[in-house]
DRENKOLGU-238888 format. One line per field, with one value per residue (C-alpha): z negated, x negated, y; chain; residue number from 1; residue in three letters. Coordinates in pm, 1 decimal, m for minus. Layout:
DRENKOLGU-238888
z	[Z / ...];
x	[X / ...];
y	[Y / ...];
chain	[A / ...];
n	[NUM / ...];
res	[ALA / ...];
This chain:
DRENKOLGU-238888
z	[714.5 / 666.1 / 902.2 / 1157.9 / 1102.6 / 1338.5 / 1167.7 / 848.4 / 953.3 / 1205.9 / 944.2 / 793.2 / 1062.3 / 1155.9 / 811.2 / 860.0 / 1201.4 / 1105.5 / 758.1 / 1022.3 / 1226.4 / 999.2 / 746.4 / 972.9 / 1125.5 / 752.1 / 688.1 / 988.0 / 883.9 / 507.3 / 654.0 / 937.5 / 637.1 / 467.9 / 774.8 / 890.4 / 1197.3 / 1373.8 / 1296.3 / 1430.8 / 1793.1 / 1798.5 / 2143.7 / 1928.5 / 1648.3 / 1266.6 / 1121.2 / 760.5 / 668.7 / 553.2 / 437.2 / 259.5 / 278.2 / 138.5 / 336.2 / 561.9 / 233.2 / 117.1 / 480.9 / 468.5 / 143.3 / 202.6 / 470.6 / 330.6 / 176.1 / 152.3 / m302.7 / m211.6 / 23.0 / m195.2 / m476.2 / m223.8 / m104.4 / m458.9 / m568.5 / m291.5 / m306.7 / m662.7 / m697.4 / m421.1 / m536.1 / m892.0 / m798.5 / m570.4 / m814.2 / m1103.7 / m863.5 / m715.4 / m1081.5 / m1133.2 / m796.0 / m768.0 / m1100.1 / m1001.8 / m726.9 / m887.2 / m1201.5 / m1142.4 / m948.7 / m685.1 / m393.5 / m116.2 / m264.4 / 65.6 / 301.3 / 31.5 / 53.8 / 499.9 / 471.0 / 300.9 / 595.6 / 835.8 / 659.5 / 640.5 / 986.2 / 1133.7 / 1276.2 / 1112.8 / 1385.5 / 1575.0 / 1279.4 / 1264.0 / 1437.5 / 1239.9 / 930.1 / 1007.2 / 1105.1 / 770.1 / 535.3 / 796.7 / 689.6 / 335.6 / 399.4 / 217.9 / 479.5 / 385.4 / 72.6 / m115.7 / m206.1 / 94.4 / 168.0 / m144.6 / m118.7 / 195.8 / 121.2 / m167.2 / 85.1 / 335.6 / 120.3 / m81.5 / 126.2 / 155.0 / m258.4 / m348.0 / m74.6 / m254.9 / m582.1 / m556.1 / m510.2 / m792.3 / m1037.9 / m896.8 / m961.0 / m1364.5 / m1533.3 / m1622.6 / m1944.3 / m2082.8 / m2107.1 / m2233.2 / m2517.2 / m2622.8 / m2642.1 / m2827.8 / m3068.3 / m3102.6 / m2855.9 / m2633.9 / m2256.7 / m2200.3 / m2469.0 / m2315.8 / m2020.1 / m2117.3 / m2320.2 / m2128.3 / m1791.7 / m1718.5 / m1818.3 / m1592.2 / m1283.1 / m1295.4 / m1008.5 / m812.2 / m908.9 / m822.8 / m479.6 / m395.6 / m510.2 / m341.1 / m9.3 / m95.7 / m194.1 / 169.3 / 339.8 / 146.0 / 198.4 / 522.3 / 725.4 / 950.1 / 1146.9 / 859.7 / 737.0 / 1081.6 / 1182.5 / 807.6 / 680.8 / 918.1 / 675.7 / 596.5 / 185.1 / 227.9 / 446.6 / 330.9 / 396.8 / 732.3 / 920.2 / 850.9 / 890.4 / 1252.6 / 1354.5 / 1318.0 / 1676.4 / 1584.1 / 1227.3 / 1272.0 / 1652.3 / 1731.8 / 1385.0 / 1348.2 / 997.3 / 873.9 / 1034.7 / 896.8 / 543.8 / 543.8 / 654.1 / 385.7 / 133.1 / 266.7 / 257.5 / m127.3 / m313.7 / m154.3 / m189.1 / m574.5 / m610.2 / m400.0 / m666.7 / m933.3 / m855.5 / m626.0 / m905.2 / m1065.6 / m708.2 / m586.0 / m925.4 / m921.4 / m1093.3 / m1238.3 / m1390.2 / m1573.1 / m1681.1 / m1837.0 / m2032.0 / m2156.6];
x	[3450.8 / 3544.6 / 3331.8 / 3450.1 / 3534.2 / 3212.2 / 2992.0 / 3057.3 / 3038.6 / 2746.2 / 2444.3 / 2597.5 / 2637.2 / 2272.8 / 2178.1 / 2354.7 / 2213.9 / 1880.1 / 1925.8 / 2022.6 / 1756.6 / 1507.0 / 1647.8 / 1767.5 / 1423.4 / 1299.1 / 1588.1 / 1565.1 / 1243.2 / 1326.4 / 1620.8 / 1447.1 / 1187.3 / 1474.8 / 1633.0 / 1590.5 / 1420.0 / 1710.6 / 1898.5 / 1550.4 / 1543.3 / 1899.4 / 2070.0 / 2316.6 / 2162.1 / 2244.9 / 2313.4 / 2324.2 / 2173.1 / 2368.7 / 2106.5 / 1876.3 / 1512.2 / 1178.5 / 990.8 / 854.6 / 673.8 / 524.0 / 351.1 / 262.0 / 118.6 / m54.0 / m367.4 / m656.2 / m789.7 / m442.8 / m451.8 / m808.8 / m758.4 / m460.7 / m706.6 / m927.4 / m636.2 / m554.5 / m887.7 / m1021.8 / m648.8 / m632.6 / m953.3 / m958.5 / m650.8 / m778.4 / m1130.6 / m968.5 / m706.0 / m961.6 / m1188.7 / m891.2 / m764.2 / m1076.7 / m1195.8 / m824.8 / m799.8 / m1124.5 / m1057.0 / m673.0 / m806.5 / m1233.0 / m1343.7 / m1688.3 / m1792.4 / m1712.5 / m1400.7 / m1223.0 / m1462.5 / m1459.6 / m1080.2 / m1117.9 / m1373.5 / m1160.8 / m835.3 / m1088.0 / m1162.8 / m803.5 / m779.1 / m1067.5 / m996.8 / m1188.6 / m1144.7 / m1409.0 / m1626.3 / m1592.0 / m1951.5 / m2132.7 / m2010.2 / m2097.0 / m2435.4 / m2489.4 / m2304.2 / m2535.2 / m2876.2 / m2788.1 / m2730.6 / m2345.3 / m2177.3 / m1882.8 / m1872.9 / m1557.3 / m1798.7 / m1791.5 / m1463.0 / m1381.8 / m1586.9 / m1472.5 / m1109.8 / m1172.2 / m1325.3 / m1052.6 / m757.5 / m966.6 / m902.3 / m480.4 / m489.5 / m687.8 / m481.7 / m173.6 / m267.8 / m416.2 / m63.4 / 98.5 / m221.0 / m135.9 / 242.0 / 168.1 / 157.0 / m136.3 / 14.0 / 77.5 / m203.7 / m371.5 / m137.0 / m214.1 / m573.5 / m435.8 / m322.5 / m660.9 / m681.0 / m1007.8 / m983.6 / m997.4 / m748.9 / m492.5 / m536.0 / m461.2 / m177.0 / 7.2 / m102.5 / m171.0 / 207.1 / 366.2 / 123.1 / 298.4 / 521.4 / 218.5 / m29.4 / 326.6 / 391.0 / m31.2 / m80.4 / 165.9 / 44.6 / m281.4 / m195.3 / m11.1 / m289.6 / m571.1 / m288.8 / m251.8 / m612.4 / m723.8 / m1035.9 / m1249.4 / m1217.6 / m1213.3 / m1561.4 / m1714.6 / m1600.6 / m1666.9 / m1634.9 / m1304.7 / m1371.2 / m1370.4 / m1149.8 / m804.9 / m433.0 / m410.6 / m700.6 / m500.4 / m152.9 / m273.7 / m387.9 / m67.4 / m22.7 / m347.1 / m242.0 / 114.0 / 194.6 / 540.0 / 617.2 / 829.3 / 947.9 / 617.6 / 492.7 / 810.0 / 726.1 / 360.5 / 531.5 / 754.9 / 508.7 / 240.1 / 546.0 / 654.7 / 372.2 / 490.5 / 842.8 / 769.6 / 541.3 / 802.7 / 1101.5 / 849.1 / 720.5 / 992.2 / 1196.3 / 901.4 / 760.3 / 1071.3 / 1137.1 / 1058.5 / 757.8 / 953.5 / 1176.1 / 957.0 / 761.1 / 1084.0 / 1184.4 / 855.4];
y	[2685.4 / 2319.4 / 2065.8 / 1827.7 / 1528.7 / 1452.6 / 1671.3 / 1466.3 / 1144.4 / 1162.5 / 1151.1 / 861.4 / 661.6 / 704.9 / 629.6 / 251.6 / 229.8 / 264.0 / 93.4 / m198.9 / m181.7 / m143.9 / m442.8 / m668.8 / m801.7 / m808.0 / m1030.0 / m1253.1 / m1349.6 / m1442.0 / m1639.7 / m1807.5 / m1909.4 / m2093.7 / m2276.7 / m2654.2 / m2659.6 / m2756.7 / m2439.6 / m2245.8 / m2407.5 / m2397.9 / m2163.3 / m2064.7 / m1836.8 / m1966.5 / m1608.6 / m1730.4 / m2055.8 / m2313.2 / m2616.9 / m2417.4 / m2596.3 / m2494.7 / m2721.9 / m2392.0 / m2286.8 / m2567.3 / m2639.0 / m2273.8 / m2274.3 / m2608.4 / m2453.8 / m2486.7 / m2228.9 / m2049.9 / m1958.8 / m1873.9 / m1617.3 / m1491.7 / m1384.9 / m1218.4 / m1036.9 / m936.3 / m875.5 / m613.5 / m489.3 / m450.0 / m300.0 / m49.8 / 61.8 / 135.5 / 289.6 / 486.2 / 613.2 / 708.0 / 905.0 / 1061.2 / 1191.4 / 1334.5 / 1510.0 / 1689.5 / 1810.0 / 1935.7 / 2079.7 / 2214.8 / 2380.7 / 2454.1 / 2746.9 / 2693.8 / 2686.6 / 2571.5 / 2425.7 / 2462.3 / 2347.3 / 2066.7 / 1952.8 / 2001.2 / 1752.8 / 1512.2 / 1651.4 / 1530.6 / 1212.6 / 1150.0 / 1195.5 / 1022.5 / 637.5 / 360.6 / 131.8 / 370.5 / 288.7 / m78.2 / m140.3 / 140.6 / m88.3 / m419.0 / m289.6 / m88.3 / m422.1 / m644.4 / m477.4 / m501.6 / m892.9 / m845.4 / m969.0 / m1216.7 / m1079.0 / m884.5 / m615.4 / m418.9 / m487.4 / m311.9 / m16.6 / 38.4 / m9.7 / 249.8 / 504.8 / 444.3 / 540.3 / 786.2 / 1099.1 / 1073.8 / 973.6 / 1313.2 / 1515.7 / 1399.2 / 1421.8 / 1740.0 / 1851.0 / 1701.5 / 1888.9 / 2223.5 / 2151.3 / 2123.4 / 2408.8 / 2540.0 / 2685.5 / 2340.6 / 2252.2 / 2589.3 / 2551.9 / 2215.8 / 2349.9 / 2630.5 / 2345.4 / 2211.1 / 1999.0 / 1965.8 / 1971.2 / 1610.0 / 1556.1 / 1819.7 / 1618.2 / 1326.5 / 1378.2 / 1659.2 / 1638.7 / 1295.8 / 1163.8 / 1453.9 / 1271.5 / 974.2 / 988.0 / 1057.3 / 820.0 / 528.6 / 708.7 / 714.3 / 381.6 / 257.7 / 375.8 / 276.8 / m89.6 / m155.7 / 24.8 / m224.3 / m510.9 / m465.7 / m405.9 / m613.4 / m491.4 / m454.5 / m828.5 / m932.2 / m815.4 / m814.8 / m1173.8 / m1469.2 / m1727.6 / m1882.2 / m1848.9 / m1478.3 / m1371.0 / m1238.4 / m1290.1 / m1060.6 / m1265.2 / m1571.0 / m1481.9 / m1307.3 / m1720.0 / m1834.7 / m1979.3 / m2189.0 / m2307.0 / m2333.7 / m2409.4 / m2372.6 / m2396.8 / m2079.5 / m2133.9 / m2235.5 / m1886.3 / m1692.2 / m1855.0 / m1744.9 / m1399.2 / m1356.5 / m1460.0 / m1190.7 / m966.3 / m1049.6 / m813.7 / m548.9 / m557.9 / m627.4 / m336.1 / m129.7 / m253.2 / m198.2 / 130.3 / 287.5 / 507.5 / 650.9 / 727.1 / 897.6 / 1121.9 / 1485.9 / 1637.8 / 1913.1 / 1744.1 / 1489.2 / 1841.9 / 1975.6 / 1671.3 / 1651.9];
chain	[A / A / A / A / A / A / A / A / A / A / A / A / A / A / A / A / A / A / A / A / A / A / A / A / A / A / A / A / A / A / A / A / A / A / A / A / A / A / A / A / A / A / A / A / A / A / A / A / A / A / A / A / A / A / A / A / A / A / A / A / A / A / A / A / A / A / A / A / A / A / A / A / A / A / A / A / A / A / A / A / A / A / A / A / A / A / A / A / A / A / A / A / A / A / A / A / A / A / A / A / A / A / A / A / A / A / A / A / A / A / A / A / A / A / A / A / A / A / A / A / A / A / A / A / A / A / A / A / A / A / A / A / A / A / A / A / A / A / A / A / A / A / A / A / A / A / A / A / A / A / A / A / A / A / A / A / A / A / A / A / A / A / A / A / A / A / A / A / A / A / A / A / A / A / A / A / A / A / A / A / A / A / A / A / A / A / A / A / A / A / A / A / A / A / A / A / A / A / A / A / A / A / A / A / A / A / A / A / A / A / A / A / A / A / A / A / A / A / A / A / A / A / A / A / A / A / A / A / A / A / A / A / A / A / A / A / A / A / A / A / A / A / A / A / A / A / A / A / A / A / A / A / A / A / A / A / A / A / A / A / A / A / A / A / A / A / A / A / A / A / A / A / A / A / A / A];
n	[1 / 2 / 3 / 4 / 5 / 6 / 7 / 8 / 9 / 10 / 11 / 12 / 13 / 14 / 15 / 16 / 17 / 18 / 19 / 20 / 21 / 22 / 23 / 24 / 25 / 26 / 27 / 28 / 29 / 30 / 31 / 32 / 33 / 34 / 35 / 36 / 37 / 38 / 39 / 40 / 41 / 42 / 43 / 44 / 45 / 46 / 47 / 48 / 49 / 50 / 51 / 52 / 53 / 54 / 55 / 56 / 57 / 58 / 59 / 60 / 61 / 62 / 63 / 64 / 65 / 66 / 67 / 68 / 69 / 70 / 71 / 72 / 73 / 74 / 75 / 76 / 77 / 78 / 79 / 80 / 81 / 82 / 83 / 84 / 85 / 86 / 87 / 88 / 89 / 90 / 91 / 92 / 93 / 94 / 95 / 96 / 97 / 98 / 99 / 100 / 101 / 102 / 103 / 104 / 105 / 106 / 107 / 108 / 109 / 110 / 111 / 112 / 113 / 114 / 115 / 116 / 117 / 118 / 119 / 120 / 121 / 122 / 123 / 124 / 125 / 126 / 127 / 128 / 129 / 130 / 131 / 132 / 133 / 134 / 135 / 136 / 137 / 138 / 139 / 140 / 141 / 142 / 143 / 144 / 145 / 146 / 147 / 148 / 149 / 150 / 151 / 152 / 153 / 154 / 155 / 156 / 157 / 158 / 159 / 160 / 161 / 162 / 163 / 164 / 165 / 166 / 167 / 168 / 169 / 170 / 171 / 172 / 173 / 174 / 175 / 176 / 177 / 178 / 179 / 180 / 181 / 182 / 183 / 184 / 185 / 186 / 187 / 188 / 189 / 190 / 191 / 192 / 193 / 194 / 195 / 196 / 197 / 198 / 199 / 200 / 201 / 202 / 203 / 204 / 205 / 206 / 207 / 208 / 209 / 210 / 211 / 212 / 213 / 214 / 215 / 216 / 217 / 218 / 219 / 220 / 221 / 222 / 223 / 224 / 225 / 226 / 227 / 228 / 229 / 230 / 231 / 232 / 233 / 234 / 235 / 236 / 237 / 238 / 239 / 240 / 241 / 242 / 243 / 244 / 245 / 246 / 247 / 248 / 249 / 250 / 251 / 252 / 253 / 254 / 255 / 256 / 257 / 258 / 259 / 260 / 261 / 262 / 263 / 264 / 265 / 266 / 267 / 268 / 269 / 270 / 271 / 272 / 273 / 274 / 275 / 276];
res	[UNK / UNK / UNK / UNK / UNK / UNK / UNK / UNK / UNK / UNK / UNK / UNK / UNK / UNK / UNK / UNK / UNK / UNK / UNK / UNK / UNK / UNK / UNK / UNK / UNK / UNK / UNK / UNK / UNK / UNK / UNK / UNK / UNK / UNK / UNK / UNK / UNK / UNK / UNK / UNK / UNK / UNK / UNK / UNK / UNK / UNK / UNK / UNK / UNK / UNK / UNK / UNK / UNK / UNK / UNK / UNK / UNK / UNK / UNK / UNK / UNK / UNK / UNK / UNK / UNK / UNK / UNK / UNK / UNK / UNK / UNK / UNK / UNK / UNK / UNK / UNK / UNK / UNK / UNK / UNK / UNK / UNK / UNK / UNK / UNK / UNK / UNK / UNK / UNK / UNK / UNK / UNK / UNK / UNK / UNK / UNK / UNK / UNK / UNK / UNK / UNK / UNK / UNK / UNK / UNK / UNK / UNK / UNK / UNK / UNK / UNK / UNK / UNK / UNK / UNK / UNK / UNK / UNK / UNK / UNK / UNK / UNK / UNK / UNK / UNK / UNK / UNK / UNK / UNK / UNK / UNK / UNK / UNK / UNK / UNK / UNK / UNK / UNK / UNK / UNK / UNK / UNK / UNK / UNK / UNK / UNK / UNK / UNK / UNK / UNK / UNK / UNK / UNK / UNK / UNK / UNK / UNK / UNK / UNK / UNK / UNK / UNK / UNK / UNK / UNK / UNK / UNK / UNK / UNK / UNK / UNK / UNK / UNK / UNK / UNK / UNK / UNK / UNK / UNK / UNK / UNK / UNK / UNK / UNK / UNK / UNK / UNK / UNK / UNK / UNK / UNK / UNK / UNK / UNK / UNK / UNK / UNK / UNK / UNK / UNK / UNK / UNK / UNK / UNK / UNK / UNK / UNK / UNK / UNK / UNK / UNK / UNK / UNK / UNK / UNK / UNK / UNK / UNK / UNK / UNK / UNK / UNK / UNK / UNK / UNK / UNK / UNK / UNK / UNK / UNK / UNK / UNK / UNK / UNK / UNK / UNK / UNK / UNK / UNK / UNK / UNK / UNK / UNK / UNK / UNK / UNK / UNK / UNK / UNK / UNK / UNK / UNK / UNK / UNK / UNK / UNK / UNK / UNK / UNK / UNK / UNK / UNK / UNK / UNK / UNK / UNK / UNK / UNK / UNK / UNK / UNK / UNK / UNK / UNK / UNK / UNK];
């Protein structure tokens, strides 16, 4: 039976209207970044700017401390992101393709991990980084970055192991290949769309906290780019375009990582198994 007109046109039109509302604040601020100061404070909104001015940037960029707390951001980031990816590789082709026990109970406790809120864990932290006199250090912050998007990488992973089949790799070991060997060259390529789509989450998760830093890091040296972009009314004022800059530059990794990353993240598993 052929559809309505309605019944054709209704999921795209909520596709633009949430395409709108989720791009348009995004876009506001990278505009609002590039206006004269005039154009920000003006009653009548400047949709597009005309006299394009990095001036917003430059204050941003000039706090103290600003490239300093960039490469902290980067560092723990970075690193989280990688320790958490290698142990993740490991433990769920573990958990995919060995047989023991208490496998299950194994992969609830990391559900319940998943699920737990660090923010109720916050003082239990500080106390534990406290005693072992680490505080404002990117040490901590690391390991506990690691641990906090840990549980959803092996979760997710785990599925992508179990979606390989298991006969490719018996018959690369057929071939002569040793166990570690079949993994890397058969199984390992056929993970890649989801070590993108778990790294991904688990660089905006590390990107983005805020608690952690907050209570673990006093000192301005090591703190990262959440603490200060959350002080903006202090550093900035009523500077909105100096606050929109130092927005959009927090907001640039990701959107880089996301163009990067995003077509190897959204392919299918299958069909990178059948072309290889």
């Amino acid at each position: 039976m052929k559809r309505s007109l309605f019944a054709r046109l209704w999921p795209n039109i909520t596709a633009v209207v949430l395409f709108i509302g989720f791009v348009f604040p995004v876009y506001w601020m990278f505009a609002t970044a590039f206006k004269p100061t005039g154009d920000i404070i003006s009653e009548t909104p400047v949709w597009f700017p005309t006299d394009v001015t990095f001036e917003h940037f430059r204050t941003a960029t000039g706090v103290e401390n600003f490239w300093t707390l960039v490469r902290n951001s980067l560092v723990v980031t970075v690193l989280a992101v990688v320790f958490s990816l290698i142990i993740a590789l490991v433990t769920s082709f573990t958990l995919v393709r060995m047989r023991f026990k208490g496998r299950r109970g194994f992969v609830v406790g990391f559900m319940l991990a998943q699920m737990a809120p660090w923010e109720v864990m916050v003082i239990a932290i500080y106390m534990i980084v406290r005693d072992a006199s680490m505080l404002n250090s990117l040490v901590p912050l690391t390991a506990f970055y690691m641990m906090m998007i840990l549980p959803f990488t092996i979760l997710t992973l785990r599925g992508f192991v179990a979606a390989v089949p298991k006969e490719l790799e018996e018959a690369a070991m057929v071939d002569g290949c040793s166990r570690l060997t079949a993994f890397r060259r058969v199984v390992l390529p056929l993970l890649a769309p989801g070590l993108m789509s778990t790294s991904m989450f688990g660089f905006i998760t590390a990107w983005n906290e805020f608690p952690l830093v907050l209570v673990l890091n006093k000192e301005a040296e090591a703190q990262t780019l959440p603490l200060w972009l959350s002080s903006f009314q202090t550093v900035f004022g009523d500077d909105w375009g100096a606050t929109m800059a130092a927005s959009s530059l927090f907001a640039i990794p990701i959107l880089i990582l996301f163009v990067f990353l995003q077509r190897k993240a959204v392919s299918g598993l299958t069909a990178g198994a059948v072309k290889g």
